[in-house]
Every structure is written in structure tokens, then in C-alpha cells.
C-alpha atoms as an extended CHARMM CRD file, in Angstrom:
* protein
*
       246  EXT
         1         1  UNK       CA              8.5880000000      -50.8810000000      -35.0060000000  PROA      1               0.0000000000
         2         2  UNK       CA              8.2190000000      -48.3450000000      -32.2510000000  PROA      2               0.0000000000
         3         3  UNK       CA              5.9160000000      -45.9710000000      -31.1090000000  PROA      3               0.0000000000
         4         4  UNK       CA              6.8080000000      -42.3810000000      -32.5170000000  PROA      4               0.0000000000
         5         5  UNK       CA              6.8460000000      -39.9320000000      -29.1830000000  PROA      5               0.0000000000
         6         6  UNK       CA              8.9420000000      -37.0540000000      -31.2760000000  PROA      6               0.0000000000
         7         7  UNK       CA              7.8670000000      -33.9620000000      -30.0060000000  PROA      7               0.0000000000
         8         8  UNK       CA              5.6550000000      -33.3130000000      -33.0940000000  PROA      8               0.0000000000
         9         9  UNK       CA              3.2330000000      -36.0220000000      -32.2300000000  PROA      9               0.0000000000
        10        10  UNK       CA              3.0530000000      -36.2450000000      -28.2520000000  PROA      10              0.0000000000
        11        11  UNK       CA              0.2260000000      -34.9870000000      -26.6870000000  PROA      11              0.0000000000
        12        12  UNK       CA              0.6000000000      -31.6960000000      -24.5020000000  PROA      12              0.0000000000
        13        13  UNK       CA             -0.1260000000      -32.5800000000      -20.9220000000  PROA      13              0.0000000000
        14        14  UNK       CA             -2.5370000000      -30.6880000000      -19.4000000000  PROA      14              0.0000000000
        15        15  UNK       CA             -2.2390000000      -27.1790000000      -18.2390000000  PROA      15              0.0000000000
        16        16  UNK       CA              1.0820000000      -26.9480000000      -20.4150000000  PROA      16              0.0000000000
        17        17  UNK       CA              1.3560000000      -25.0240000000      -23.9700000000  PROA      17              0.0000000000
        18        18  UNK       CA              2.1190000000      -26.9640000000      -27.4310000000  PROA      18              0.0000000000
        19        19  UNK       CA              5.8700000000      -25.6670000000      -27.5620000000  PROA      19              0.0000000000
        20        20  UNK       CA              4.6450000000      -25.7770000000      -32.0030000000  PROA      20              0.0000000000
        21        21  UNK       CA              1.9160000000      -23.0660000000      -31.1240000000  PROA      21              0.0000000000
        22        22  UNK       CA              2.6820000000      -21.2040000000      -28.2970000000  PROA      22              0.0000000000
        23        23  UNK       CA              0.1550000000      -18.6490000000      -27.2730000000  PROA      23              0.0000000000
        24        24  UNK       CA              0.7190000000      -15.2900000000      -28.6340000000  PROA      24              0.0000000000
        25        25  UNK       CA              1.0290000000      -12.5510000000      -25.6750000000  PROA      25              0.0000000000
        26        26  UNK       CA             -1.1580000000      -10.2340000000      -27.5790000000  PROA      26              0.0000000000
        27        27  UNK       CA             -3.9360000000      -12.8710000000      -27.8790000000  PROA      27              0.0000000000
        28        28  UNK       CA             -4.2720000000      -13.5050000000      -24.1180000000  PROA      28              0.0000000000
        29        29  UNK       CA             -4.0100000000       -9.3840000000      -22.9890000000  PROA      29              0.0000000000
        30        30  UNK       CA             -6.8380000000       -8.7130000000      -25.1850000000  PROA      30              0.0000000000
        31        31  UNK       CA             -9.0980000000      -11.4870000000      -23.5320000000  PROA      31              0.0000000000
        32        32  UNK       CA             -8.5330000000       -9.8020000000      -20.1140000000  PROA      32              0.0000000000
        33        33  UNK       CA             -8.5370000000       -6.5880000000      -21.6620000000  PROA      33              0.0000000000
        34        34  UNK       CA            -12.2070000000       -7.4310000000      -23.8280000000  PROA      34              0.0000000000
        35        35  UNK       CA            -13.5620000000       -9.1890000000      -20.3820000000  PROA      35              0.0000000000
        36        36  UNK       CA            -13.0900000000       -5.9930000000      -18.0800000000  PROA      36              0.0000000000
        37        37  UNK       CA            -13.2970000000       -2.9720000000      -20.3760000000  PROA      37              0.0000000000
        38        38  UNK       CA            -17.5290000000       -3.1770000000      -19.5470000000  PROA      38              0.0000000000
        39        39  UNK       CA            -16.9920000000       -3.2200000000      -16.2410000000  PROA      39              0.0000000000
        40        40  UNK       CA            -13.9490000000       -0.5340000000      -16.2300000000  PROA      40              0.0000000000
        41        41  UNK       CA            -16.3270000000        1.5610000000      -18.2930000000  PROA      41              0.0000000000
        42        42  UNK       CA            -18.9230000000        1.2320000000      -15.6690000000  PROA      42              0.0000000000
        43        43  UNK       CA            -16.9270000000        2.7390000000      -12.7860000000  PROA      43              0.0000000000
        44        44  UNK       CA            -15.2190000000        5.8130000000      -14.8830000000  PROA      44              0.0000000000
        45        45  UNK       CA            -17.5250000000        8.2100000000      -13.2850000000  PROA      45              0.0000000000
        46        46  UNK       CA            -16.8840000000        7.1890000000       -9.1560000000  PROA      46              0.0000000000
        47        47  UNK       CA            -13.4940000000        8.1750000000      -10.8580000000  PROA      47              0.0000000000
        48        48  UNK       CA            -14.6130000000       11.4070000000      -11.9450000000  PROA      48              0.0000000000
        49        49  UNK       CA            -16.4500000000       11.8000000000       -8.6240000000  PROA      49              0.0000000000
        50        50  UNK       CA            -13.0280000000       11.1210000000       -6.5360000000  PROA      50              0.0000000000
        51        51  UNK       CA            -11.2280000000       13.6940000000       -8.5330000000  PROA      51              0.0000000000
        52        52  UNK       CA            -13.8500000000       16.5250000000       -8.1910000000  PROA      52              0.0000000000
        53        53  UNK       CA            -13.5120000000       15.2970000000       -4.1860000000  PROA      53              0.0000000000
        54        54  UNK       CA             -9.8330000000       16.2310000000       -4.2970000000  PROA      54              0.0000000000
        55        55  UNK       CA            -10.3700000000       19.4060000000       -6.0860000000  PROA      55              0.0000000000
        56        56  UNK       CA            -13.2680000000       20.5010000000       -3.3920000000  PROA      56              0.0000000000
        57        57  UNK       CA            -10.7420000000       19.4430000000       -0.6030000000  PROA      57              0.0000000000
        58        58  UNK       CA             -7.9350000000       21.0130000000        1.4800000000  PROA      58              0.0000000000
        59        59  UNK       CA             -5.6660000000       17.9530000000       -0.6920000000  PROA      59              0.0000000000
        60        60  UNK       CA             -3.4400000000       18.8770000000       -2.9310000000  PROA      60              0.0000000000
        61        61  UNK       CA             -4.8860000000       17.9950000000       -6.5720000000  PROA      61              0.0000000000
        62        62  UNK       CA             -1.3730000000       16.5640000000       -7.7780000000  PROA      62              0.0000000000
        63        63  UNK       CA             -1.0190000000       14.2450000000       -4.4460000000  PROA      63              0.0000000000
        64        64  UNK       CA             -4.6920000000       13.3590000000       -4.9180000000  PROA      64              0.0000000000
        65        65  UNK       CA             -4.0000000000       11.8500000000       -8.4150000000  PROA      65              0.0000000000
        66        66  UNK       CA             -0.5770000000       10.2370000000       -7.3200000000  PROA      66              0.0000000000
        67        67  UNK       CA             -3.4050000000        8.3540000000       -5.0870000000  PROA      67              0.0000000000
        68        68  UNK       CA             -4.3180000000        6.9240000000       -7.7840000000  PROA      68              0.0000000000
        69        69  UNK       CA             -1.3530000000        5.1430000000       -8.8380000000  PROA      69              0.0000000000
        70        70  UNK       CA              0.0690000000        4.3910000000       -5.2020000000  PROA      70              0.0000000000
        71        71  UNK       CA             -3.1740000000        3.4440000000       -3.0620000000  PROA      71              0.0000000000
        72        72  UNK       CA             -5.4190000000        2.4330000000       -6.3420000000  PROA      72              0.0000000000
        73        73  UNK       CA             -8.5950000000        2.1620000000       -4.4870000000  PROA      73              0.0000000000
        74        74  UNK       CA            -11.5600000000        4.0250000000       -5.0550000000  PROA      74              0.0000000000
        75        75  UNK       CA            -13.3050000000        3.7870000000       -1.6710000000  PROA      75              0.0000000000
        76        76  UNK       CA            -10.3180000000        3.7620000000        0.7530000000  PROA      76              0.0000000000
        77        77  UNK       CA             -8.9910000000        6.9790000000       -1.3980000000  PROA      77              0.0000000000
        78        78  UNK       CA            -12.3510000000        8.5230000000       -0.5710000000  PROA      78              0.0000000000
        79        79  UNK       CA            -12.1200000000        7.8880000000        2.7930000000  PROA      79              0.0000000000
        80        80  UNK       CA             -7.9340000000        8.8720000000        3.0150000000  PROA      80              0.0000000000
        81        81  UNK       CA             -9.2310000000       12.3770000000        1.4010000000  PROA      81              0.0000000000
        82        82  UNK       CA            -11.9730000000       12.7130000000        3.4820000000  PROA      82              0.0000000000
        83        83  UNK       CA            -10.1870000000       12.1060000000        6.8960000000  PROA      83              0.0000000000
        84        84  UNK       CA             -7.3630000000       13.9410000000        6.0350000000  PROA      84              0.0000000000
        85        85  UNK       CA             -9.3180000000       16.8410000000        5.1100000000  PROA      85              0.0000000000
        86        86  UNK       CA            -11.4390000000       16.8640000000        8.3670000000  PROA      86              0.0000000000
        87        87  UNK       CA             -8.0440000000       16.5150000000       10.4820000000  PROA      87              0.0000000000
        88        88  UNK       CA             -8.3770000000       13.4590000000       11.2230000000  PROA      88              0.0000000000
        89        89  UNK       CA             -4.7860000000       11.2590000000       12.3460000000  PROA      89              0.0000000000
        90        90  UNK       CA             -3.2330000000        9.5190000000        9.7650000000  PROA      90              0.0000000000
        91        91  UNK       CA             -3.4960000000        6.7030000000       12.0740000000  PROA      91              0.0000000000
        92        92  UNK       CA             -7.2260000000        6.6390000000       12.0180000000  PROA      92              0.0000000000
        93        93  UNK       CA             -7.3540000000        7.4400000000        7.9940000000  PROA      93              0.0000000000
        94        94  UNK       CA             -5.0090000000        4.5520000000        7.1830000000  PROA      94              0.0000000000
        95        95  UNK       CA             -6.6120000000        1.7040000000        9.6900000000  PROA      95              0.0000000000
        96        96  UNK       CA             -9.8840000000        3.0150000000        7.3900000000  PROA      96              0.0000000000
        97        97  UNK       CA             -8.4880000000        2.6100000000        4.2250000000  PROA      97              0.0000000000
        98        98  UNK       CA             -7.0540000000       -1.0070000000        5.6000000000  PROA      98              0.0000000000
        99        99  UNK       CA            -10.3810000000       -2.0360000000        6.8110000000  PROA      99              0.0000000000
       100       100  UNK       CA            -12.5160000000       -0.6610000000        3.9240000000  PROA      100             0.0000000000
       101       101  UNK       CA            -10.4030000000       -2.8870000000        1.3900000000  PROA      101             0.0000000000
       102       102  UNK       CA             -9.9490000000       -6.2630000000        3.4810000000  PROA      102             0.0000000000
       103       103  UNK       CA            -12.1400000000       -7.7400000000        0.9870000000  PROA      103             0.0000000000
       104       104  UNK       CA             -8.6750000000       -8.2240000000       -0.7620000000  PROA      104             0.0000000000
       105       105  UNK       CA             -7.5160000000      -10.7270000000        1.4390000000  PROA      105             0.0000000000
       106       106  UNK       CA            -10.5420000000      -13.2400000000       -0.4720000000  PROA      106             0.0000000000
       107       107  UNK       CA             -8.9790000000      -11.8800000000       -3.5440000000  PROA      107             0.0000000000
       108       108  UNK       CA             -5.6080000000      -13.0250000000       -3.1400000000  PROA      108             0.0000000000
       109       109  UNK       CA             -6.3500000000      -16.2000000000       -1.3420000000  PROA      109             0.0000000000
       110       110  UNK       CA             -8.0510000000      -17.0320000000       -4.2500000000  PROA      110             0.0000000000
       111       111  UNK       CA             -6.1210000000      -15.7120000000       -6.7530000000  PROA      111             0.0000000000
       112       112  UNK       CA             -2.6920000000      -17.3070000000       -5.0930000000  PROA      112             0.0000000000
       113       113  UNK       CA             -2.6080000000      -20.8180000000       -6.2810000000  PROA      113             0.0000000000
       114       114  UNK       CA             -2.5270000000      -19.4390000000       -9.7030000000  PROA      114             0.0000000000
       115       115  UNK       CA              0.0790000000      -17.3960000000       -9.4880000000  PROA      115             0.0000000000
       116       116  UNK       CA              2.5200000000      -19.9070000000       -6.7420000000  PROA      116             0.0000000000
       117       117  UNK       CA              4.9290000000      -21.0330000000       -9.0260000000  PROA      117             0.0000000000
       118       118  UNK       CA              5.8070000000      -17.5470000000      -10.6470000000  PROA      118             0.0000000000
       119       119  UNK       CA              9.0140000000      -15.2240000000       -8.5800000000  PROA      119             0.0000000000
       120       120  UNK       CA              8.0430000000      -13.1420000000       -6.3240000000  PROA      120             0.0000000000
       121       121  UNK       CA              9.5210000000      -10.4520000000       -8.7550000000  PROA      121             0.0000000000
       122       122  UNK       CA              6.3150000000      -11.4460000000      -10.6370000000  PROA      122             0.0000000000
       123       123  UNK       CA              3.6800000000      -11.6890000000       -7.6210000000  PROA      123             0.0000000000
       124       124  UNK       CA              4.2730000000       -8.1990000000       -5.6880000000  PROA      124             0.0000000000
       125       125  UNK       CA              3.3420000000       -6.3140000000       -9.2440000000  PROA      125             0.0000000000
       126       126  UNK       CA              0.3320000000       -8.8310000000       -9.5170000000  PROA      126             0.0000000000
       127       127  UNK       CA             -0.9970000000       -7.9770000000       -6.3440000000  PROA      127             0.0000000000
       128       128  UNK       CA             -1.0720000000       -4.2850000000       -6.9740000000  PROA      128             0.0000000000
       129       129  UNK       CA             -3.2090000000       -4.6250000000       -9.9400000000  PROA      129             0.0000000000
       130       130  UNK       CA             -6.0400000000       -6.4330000000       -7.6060000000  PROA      130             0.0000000000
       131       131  UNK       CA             -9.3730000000       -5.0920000000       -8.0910000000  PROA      131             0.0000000000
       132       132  UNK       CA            -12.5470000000       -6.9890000000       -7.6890000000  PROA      132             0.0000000000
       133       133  UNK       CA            -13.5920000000       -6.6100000000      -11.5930000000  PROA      133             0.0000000000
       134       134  UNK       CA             -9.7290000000       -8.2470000000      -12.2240000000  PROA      134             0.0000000000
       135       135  UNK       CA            -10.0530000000      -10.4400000000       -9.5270000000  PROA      135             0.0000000000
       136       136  UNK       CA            -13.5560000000      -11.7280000000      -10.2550000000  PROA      136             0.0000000000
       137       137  UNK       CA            -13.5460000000      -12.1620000000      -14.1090000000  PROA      137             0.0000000000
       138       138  UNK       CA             -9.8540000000      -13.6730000000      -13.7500000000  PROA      138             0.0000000000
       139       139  UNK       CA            -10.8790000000      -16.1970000000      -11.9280000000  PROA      139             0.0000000000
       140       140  UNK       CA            -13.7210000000      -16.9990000000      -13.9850000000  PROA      140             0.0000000000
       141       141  UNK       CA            -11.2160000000      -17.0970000000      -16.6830000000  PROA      141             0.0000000000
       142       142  UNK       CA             -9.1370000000      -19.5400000000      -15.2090000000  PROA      142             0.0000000000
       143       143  UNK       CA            -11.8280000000      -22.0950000000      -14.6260000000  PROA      143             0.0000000000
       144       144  UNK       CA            -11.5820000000      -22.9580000000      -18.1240000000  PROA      144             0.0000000000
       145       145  UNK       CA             -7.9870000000      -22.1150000000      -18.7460000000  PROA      145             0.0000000000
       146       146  UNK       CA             -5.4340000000      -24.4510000000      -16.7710000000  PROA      146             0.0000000000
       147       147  UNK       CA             -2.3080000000      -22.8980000000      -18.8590000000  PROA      147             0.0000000000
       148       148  UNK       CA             -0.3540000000      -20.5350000000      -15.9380000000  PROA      148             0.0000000000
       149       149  UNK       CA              1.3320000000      -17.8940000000      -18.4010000000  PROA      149             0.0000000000
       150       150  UNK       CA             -1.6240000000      -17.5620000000      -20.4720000000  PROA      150             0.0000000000
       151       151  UNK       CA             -3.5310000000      -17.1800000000      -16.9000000000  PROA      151             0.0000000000
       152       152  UNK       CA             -0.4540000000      -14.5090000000      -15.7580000000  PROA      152             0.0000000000
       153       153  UNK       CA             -1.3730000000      -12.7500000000      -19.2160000000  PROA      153             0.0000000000
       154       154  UNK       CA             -5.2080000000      -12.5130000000      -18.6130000000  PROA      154             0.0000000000
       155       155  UNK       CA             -5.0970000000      -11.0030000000      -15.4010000000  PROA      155             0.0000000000
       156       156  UNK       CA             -2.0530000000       -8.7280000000      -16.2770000000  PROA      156             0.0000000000
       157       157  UNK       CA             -4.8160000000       -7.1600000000      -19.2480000000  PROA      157             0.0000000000
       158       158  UNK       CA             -7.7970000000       -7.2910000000      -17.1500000000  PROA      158             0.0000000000
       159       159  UNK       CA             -5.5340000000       -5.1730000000      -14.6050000000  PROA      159             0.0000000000
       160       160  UNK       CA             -3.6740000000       -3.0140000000      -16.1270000000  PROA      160             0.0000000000
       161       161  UNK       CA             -7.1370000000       -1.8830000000      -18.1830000000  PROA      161             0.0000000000
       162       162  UNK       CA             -8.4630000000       -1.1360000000      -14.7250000000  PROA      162             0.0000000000
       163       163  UNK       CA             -5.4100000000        0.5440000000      -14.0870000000  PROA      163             0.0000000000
       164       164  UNK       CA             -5.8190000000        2.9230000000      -16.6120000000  PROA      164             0.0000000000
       165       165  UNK       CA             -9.5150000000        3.2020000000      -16.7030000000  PROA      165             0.0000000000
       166       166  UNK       CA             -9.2430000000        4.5700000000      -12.8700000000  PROA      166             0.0000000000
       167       167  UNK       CA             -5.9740000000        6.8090000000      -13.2590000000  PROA      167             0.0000000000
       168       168  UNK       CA             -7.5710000000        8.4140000000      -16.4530000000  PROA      168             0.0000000000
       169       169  UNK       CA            -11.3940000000        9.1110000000      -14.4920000000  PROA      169             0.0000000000
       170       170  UNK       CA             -9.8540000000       10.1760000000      -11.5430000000  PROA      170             0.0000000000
       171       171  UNK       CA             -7.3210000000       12.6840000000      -13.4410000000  PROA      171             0.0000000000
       172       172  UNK       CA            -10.5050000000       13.8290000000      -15.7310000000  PROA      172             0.0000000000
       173       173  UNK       CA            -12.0830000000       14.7480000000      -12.2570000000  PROA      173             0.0000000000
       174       174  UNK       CA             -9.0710000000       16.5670000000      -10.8710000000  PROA      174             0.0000000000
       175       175  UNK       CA             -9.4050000000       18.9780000000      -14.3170000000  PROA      175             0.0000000000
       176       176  UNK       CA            -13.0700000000       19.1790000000      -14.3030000000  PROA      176             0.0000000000
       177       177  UNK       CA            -12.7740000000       20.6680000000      -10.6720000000  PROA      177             0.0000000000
       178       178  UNK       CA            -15.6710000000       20.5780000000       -8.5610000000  PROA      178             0.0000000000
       179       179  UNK       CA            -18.6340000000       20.9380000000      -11.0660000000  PROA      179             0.0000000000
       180       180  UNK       CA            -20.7560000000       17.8920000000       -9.9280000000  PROA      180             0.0000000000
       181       181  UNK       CA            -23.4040000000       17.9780000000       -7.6040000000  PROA      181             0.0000000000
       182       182  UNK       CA            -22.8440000000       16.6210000000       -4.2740000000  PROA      182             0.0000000000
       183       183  UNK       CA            -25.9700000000       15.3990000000       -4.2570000000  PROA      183             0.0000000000
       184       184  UNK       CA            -25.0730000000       13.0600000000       -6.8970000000  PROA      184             0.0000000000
       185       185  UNK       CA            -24.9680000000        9.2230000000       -5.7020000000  PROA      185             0.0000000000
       186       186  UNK       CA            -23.2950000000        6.4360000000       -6.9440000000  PROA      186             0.0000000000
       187       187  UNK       CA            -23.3880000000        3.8970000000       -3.9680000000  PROA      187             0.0000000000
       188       188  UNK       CA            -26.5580000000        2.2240000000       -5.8510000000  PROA      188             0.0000000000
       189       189  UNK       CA            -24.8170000000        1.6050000000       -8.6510000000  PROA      189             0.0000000000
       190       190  UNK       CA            -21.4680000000       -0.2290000000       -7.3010000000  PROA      190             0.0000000000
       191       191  UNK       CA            -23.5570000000       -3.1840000000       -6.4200000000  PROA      191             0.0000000000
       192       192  UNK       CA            -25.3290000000       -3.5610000000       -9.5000000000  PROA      192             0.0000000000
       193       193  UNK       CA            -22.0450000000       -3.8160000000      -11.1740000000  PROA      193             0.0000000000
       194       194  UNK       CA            -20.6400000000       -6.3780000000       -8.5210000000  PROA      194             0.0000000000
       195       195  UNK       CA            -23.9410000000       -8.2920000000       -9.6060000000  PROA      195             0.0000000000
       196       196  UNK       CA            -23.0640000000       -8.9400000000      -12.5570000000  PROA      196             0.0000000000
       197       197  UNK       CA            -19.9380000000      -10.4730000000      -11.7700000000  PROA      197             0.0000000000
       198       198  UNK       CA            -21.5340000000      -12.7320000000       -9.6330000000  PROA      198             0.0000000000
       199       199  UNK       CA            -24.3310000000      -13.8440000000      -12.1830000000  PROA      199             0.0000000000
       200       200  UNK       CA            -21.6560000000      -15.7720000000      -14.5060000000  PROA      200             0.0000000000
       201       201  UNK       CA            -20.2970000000      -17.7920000000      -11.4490000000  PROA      201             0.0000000000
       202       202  UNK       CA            -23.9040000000      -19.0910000000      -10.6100000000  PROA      202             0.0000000000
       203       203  UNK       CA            -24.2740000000      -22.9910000000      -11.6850000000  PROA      203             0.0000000000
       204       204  UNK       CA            -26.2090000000      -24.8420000000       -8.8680000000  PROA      204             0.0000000000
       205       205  UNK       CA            -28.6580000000      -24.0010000000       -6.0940000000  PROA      205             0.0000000000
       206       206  UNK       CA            -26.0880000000      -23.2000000000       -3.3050000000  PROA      206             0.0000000000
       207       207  UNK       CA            -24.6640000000      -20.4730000000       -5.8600000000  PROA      207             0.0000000000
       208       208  UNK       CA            -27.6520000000      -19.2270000000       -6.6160000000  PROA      208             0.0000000000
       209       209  UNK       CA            -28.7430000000      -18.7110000000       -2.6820000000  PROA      209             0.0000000000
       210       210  UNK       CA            -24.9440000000      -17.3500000000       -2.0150000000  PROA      210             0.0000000000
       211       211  UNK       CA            -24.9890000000      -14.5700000000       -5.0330000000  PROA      211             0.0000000000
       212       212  UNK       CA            -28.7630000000      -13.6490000000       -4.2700000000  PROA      212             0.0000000000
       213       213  UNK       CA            -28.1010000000      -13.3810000000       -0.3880000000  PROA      213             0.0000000000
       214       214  UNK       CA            -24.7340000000      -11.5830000000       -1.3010000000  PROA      214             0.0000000000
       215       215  UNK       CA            -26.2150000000       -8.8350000000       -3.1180000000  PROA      215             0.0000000000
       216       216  UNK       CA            -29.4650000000       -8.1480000000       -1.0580000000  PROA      216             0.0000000000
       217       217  UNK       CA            -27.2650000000       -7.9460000000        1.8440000000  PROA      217             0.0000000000
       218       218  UNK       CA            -24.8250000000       -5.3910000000        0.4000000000  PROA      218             0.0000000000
       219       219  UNK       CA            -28.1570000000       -3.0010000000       -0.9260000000  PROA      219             0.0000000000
       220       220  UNK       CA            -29.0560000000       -3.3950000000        2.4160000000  PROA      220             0.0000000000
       221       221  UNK       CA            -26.1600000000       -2.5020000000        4.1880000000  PROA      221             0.0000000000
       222       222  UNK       CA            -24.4800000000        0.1540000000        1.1860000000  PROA      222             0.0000000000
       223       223  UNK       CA            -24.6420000000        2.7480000000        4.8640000000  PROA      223             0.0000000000
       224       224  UNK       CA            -22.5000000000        0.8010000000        6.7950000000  PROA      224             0.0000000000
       225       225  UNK       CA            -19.7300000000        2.2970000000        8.4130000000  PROA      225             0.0000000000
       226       226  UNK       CA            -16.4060000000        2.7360000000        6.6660000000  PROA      226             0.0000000000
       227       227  UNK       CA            -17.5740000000        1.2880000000        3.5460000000  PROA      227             0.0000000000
       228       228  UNK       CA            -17.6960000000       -2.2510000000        4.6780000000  PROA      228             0.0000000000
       229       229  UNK       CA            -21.4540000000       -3.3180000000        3.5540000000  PROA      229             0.0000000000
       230       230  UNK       CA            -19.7590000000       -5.2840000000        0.4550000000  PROA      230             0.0000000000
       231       231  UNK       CA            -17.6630000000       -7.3360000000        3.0820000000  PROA      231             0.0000000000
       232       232  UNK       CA            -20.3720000000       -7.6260000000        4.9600000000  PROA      232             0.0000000000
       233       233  UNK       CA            -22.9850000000       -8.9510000000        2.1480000000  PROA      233             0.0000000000
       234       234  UNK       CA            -19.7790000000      -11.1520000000        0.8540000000  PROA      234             0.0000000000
       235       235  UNK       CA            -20.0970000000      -12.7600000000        4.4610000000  PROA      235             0.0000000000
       236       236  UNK       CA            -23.1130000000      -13.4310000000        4.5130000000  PROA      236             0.0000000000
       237       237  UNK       CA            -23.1820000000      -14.4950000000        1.0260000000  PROA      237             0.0000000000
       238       238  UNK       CA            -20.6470000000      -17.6220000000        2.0740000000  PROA      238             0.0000000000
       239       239  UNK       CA            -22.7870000000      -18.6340000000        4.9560000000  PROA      239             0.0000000000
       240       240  UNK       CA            -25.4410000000      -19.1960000000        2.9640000000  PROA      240             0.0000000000
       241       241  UNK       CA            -24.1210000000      -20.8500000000       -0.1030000000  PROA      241             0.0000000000
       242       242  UNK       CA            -22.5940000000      -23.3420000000        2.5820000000  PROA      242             0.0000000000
       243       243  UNK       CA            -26.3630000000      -23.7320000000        4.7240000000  PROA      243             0.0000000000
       244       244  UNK       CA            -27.6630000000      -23.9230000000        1.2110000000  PROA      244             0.0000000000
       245       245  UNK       CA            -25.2940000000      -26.7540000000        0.2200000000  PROA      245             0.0000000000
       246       246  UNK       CA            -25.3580000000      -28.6530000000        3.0700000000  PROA      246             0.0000000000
């Protein structure tokens, strides 16, 4: 007699679906969608803030909320709206915006591998959609999820809620006008939301040094020019998880 290795009773290799229960594209949107909406919900007002920024500036309100879908990047739209408004070259205001987001290169060097064997067709939307609440719970995600589309779906959620979330604020700001104080800070409050993406990743000592040294650096250095104290803590966050480690 010989061994039955029908379809029906073969076992799936890793990282591929059961072809009998393939995952529903509904089901894996509303994981990325459940595992970001906190965070999304956490940086609605800096969108509010950006808007009433436009309104208050020489920048057309309509261009100003285009930003949002084109660029789709609270800081370096800040800074784009601020430049531009004090006269600044477009040369200067764009090698800020560039600078203030190169934390996106970590991003997609991490996020890559995971997304390699899709089309490009696929990859250039992907990379649009890069924030670091996608980016960070996304990859979280896919340390326990080895499936590629169902990974794809996750992200594609977790983005596109972000997406929205920021688009929405920003627009909601752009109708409010200018009616919140300028005195009003919310550079305290970014961090404290990028520490609790770290605290999920943390499972040894060397994780533990990297994510505490990451986020006392970027308190610390909130000031620094062109926005870069997150790139900065990040830095010094990976130097020390590695000294720790070794």
C-alpha cells in the first residue's frame, strides 16, 4: 500500500497557505488595521496642528492638504511649509524634508526581504505607505507570520489606516483654520508614542539597553536641528544594543 500525499492530507510547508483554507483578505487588513488604529489615533492632532500651520501660512490651504497625499510626512511637511513660507529655496526645503525622513532608509531595509518576491508594480505603492507606526508593528507582525501575502495584507491595513488617519487630521486642521495656540507642543509626545513601539520588540538584555538608550536619547535631543533627534536616538540606540550584546 502507499503512502497517501493527495493534496488533502500533505502538510503545508512552511511560510505557504493551505490552498483548502486560504486566508481571507478581510481577516488579515483588519489585523493591521486593529494593530495601528491606537497609534494612528495618537498622532491625529500633529495632524490637526499641520493643517492650522497651512492655514496661518502664505501656502495655499488646497496645496497644503495635497501634501498630504503626495509627501505623507508629518515632520518634513512642517518643515516644506515652513521654508517655503519664510522664502527659503526649494533646494534647501527639499534637502530638509530628505534629511528629516532618512530614518526611512532602516524602514525599508528592513521591511525589503518581505516584500522581494512581489512586482515591482506591488513594491513602489508599498513604499509610499511607510510610516514608522506601519513599519514598526509590521514587522513585529511578521516575526510570527512567515506567510508573504498574508504579510503584503497586514502592512497594506496598517498603512492605508495611517493613510487615512493623517489625510483626515490634517484636512480637519485646514477647516478649523488657525484656532490653536502656538504655544501648544507636541514634540513630547511623539516619543512617547515611538516608545511604545519599541516596548513589544524588547526580549533580552541587549534590547532592553538599545530601546532604553533609544528613547532617552531622542527626549534628549527632540531640539535638534531639522528634526533629526529620532535618527539620532535610533543611532545611538544600535550602538548600544550591539556594546550591550557583545
Amino acid at each position: 500500500m502507499t503512502e497517501d500525499t493527495t493534496p488533502a492530507t500533505a502538510a503545508a510547508e512552511p511560510g505557504s497557505a493551505d490552498p483548502r483554507t486560504p486566508p481571507r483578505l478581510r481577516d488579515d487588513l483588519r489585523r493591521g488595521v486593529r494593530a495601528v488604529l491606537p497609534l494612528a489615533a495618537a498622532v491625529f492632532p500633529f495632524g490637526i496642528v499641520y493643517g492650522a500651520v497651512v492655514v496661518d501660512s502664505s501656502f495655499d490651504d488646497v496645496l497644503g492638504f495635497i501634501a498630504s497625499f503626495v509627501v505623507f510626512a508629518g515632520a518634513a511637511q512642517l518643515a516644506l511649509v515652513e521654508l517655503l513660507d519664510q522664502g527659503a529655496p526649494w533646494t534647501i526645503a527639499l534637502a530638509t524634508a530628505l534629511v528629516i525622513n532618512l530614518r526611512h532608509v532602516m524602514y525599508s531595509g528592513a521591511l525589503a526581504p518581505a516584500f522581494s518576491e512581489f512586482p515591482r508594480r506591488w513594491r513602489i505603492p508599498l513604499a509610499h505607505l511607510m510610516t514608522d507606526q506601519a513599519s514598526v508593528t509590521s514587522l513585529l507582525y511578521f516575526e510570527r507570520e512567515p506567510d508573504t501575502t498574508r504579510r503584503l495584507r497586514f502592512y497594506t491595513g496598517a498603512g492605508l489606516t495611517f493613510f487615512a488617519t493623517w489625510t483626515i487630521s490634517s484636512g480637519l486642521g485646514i477647516l478649523l483654520g488657525a484656532t490653536i495656540p502656538a504655544e501648544l507642543q507636541l514634540g513630547f509626545a511623539i516619543p512617547l508614542m515611538f516608545l511604545s513601539l519599541l516596548v513589544p520588540s524588547v526580549r533580552d538584555r541587549p534590547g532592553f539597553v538599545a530601546a532604553a538608550v533609544a528613547f532617552a536619547v531622542t527626549i534628549l535631543a527632540q531640539d535638534a536641528p531639522l528634526n533629526t533627534g529620532l535618527l539620532i536616538g535610533a543611532g545611538a540606540g544600535v550602538a548600544f544594543g550591539m556594546l550591550a550584546r557583545r
